[in-house]
SEDO-366499 format. One line per field, with one value per residue (C-alpha): residue number from 0; residue in three letters; x, y, z. Coordinates in Angstrom, 2 decimals. Layout:
% SEDO-366499
k = [NUM / ...]
r = [ALA / ...]
xx = [X / ...]
yy = [Y / ...]
zz = [Z / ...]
% end
This chain:
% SEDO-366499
k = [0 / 1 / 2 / 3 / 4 / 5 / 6 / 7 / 8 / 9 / 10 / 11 / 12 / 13 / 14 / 15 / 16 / 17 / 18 / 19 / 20 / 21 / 22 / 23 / 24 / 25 / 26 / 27 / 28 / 29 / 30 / 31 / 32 / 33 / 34 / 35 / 36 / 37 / 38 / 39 / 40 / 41 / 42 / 43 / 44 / 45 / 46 / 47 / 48 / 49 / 50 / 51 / 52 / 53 / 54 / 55 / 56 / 57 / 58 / 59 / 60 / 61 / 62 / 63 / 64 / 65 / 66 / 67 / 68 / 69 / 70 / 71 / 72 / 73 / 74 / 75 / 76 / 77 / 78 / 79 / 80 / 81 / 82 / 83 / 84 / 85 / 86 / 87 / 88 / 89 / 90 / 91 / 92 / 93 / 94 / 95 / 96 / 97 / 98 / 99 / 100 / 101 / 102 / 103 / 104 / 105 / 106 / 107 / 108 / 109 / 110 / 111 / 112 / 113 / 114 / 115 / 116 / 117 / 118 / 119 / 120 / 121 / 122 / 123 / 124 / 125 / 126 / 127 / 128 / 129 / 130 / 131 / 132 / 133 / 134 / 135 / 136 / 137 / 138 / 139 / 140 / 141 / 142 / 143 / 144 / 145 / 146 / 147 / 148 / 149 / 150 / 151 / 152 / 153 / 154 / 155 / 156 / 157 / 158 / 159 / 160 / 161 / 162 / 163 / 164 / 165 / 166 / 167 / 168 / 169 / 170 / 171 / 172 / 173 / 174 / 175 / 176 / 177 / 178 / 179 / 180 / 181 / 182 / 183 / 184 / 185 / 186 / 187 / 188 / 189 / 190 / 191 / 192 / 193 / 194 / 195 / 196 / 197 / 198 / 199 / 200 / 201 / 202 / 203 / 204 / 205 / 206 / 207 / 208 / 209 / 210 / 211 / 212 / 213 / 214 / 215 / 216 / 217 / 218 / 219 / 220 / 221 / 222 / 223 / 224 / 225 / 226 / 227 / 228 / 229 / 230 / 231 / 232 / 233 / 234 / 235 / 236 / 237 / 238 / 239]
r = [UNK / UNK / UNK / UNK / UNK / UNK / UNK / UNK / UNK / UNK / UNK / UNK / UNK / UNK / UNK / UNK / UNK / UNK / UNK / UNK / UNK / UNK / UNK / UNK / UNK / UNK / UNK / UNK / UNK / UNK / UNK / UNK / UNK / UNK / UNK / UNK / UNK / UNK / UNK / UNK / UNK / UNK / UNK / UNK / UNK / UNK / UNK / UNK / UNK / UNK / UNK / UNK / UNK / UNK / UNK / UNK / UNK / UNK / UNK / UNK / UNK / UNK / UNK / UNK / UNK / UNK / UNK / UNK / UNK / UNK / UNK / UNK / UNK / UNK / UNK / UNK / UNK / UNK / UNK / UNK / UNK / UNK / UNK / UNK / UNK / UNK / UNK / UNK / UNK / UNK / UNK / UNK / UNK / UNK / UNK / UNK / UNK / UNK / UNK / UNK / UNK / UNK / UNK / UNK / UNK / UNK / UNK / UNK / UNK / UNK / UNK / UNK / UNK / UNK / UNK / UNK / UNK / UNK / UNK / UNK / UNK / UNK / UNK / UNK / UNK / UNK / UNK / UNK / UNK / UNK / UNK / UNK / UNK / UNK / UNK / UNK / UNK / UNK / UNK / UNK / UNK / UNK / UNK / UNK / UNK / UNK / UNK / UNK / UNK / UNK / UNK / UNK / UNK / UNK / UNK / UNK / UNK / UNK / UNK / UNK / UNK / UNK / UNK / UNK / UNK / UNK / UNK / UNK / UNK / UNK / UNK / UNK / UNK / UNK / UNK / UNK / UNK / UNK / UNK / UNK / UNK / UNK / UNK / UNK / UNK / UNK / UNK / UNK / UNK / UNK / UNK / UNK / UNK / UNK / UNK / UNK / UNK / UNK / UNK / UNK / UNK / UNK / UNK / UNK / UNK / UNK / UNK / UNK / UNK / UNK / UNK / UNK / UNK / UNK / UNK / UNK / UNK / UNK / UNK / UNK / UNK / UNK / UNK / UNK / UNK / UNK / UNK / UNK / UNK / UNK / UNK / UNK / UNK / UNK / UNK / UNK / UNK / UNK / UNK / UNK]
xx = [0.00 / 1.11 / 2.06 / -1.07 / -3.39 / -2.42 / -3.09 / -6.42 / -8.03 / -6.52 / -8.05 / -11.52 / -11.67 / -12.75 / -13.57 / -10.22 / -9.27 / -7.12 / -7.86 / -7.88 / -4.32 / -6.22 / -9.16 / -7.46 / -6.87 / -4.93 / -4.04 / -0.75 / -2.30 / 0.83 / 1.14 / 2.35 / 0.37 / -0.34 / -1.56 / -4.03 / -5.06 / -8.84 / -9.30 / -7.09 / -9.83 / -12.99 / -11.73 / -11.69 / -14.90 / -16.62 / -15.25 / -13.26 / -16.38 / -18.24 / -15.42 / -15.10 / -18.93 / -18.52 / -15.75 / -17.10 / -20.90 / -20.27 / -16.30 / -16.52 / -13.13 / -11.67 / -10.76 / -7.59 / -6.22 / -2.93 / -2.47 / 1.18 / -0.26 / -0.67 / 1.08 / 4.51 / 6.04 / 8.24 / 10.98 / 10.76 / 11.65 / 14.20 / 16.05 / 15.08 / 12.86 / 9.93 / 10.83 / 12.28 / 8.67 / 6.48 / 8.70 / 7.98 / 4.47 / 4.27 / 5.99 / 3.21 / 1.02 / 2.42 / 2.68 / -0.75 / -3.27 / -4.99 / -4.94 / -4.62 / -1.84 / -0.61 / -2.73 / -0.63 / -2.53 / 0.22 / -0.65 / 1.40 / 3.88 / 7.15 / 7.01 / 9.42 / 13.23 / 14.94 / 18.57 / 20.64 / 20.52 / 23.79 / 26.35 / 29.32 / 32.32 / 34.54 / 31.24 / 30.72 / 34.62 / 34.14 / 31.00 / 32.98 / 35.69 / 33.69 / 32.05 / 35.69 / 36.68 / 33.97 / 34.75 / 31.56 / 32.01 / 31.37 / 30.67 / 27.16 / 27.49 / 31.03 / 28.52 / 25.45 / 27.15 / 29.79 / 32.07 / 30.70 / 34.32 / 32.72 / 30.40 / 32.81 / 33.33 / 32.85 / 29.95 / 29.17 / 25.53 / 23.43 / 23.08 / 19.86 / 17.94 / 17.59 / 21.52 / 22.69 / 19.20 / 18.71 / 14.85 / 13.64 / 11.69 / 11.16 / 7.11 / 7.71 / 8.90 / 6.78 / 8.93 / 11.94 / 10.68 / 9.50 / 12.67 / 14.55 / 12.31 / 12.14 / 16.26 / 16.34 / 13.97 / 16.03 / 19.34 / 18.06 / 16.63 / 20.78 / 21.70 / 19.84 / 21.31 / 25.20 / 24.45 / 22.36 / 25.47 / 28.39 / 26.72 / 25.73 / 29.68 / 30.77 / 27.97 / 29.38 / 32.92 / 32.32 / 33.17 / 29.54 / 27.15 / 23.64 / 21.51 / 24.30 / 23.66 / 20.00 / 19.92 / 20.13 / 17.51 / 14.78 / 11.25 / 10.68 / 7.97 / 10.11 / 12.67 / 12.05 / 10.17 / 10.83 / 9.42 / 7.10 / 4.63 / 2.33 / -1.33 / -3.52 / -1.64 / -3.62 / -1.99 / -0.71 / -1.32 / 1.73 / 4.61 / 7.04]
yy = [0.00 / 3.27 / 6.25 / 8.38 / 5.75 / 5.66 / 8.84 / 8.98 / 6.23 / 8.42 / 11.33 / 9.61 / 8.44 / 4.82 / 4.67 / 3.32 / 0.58 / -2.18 / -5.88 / -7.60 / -9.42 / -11.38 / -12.55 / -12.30 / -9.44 / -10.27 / -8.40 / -9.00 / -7.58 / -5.87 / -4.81 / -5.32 / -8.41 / -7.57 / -4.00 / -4.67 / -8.49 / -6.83 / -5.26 / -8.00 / -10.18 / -8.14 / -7.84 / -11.84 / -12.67 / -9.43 / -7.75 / -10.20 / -12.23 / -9.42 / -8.61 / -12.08 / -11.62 / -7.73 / -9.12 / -12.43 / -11.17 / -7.34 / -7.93 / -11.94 / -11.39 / -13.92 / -11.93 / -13.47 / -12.03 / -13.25 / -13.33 / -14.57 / -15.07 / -18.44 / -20.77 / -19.74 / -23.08 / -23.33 / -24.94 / -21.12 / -19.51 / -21.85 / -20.84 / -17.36 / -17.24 / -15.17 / -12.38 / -13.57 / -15.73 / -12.31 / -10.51 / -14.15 / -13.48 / -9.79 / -10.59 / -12.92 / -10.54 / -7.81 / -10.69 / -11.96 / -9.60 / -7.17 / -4.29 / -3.31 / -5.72 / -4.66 / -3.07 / -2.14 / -1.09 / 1.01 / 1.42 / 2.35 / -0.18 / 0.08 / -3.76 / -6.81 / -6.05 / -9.08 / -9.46 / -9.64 / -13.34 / -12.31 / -9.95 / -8.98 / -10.55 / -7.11 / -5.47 / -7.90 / -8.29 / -4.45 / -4.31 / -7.20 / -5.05 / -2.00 / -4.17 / -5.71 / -2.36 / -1.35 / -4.07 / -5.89 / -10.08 / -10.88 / -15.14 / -14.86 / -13.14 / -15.93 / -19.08 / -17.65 / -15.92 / -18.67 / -17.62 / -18.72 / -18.47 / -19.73 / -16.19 / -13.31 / -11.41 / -13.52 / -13.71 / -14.42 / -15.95 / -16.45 / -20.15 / -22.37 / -22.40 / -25.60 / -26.28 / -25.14 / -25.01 / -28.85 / -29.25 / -25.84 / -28.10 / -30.74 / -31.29 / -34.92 / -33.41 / -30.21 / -28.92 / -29.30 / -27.51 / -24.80 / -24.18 / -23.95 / -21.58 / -19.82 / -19.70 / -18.42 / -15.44 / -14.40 / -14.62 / -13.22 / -9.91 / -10.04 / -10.22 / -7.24 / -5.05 / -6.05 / -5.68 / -2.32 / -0.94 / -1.87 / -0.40 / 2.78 / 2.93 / 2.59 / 5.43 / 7.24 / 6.91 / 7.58 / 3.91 / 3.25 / 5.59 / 6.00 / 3.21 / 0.55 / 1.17 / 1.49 / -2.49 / -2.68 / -1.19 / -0.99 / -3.28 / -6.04 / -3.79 / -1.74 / -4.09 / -2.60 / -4.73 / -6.60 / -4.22 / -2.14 / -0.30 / -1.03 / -0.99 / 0.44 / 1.82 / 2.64 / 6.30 / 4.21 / 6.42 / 7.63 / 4.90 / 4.65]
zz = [0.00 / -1.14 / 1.19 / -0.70 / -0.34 / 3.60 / 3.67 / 2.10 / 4.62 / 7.17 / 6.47 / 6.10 / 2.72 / 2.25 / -1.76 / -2.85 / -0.45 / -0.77 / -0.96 / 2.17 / 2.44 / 5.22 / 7.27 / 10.69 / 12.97 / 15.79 / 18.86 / 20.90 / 24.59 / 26.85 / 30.86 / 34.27 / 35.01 / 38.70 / 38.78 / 35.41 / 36.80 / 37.23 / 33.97 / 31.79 / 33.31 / 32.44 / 29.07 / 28.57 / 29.79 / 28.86 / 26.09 / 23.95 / 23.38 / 21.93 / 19.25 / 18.15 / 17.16 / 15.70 / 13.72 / 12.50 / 11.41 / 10.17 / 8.66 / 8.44 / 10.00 / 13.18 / 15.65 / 18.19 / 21.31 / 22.49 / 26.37 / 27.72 / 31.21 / 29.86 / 26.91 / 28.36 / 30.26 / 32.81 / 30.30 / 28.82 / 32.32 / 33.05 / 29.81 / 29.83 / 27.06 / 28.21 / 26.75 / 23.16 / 23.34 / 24.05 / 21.25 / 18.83 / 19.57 / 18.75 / 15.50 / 14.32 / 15.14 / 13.32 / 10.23 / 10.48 / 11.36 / 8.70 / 10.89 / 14.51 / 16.00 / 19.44 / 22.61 / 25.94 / 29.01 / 31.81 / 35.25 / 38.06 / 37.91 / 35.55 / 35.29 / 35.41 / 34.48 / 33.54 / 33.38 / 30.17 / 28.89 / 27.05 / 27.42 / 25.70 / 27.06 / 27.57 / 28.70 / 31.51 / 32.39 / 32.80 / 35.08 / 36.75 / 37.35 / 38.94 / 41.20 / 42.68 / 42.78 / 44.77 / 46.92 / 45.90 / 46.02 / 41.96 / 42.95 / 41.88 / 38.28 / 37.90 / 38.89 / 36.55 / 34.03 / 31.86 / 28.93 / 25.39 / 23.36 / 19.76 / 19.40 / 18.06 / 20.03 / 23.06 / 25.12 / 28.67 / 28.70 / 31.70 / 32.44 / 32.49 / 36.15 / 36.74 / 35.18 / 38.90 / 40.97 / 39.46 / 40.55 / 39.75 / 37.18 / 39.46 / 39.46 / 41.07 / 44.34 / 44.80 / 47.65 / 46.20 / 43.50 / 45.68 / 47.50 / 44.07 / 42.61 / 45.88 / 45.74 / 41.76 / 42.69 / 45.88 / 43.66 / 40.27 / 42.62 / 43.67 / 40.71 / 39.33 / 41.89 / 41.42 / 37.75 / 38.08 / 40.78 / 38.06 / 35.56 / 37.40 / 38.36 / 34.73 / 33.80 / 36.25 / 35.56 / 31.49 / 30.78 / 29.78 / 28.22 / 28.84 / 26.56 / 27.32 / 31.11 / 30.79 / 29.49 / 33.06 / 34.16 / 31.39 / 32.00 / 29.70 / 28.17 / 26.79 / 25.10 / 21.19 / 19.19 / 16.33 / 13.57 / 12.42 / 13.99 / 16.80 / 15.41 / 18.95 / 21.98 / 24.69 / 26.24 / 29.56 / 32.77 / 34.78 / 35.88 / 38.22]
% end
């Protein structure tokens, strides 16, 4: 579709529209899980029902809502795939649907901030190196984080969960399991502050500059997405 034709249908003119490239419009739906539980809800049983119909009987169009607080498996956390599987998921959605493709709700919470899966080797070496000079103890970013000497340049990459905590995936023993996953949450919220302090230091000290040292801190929400443009956005409300 040409930039004039885009133009037209956005200024109100509907005589010259396209064909339909398809029959789907899907909707990728984004927020802080805890603080939009309520209205995530409503919109499933109240709301998403009613679209489906709009859709199917006035457009003849199916109408699909993706909703990662379910379909992402505890394999995915242990290798740290949640958020490569949300940004997967956007991407079909941006492929498939006709139209709209992505709808983010913001409340008051800035969301979940992962850690880097994988870091450059001489970046980590250098937050490494801030923290020991700092007189920080590094043993928990040396047992997570191992050396991967095949990518060039080398790579440090954060290790699988249940590769040290060994039944963070045990169902068969439910307590076991507990107490691992109970351990992994105590030391990732460690991690995240050693990381967050080196990086700070090397911000501070001009070794690092400002988007490098925000990987740090950043929520998962606002990782950049894999292309194009987001079809709805929802004007999110003020965050912390």
């Amino acid at each position: 579709m040409d930039d004039r034709t885009v133009d037209k249908i956005f200024s109100g003119s509907l005589e010259t529209l396209p064909p339909v490239s398809s029959k789907v419009c899907r909707i990728f739906t984004s927020s802080t899980f805890t603080d939009m539980l309520m209205e995530r809800n409503t919109l499933m049983a109240e709301v998403y029902p009613r679209l489906k119909e709009f859709c199917r009987e006035k457009h003849g169009l199916e109408f699909q809502v993706v909703d990662m607080r379910w379909g992402v498996r505890d394999e995915a956390t242990d290798d740290h795939m949640t958020t490569e599987l949300c940004m997967r998921e956007i991407d079909n959605c941006q492929r498939l649907s006709m139209g709209p493709n992505f709808v983010f709700f913001g409340g008051q919470k800035y969301g979940y901030r992962p850690i880097p899966t994988v870091i450059l080797g001489s970046e980590l070496l250098m937050l490494r190196e801030a923290l020991i000079t700092m007189g920080v103890d590094t043993i928990l970013i040396d047992t997570w984080y191992k050396k991967d000497s095949n990518a060039v340049p080398f790579v440090y990459i954060l290790q699988p969960i249940s590769s040290i905590l060994v039944n963070f995936n045990n169902k068969r023993v439910p307590k076991l399991q507990a107490q691992d996953q109970a351990t992994w949450w105590d030391t990732l919220a460690k991690m995240q502050k050693l990381l967050r302090k080196a990086a700070q230091a090397c911000y501070n000290t001009h070794k690092m500059d400002k988007e490098a040292m925000h990987n740090y801190f950043m929520s998962a929400g606002f990782v950049p997405p894999p292309k194009g443009e987001f079809g709805v956005h929802v004007s999110p409300s003020k965050q912390k």
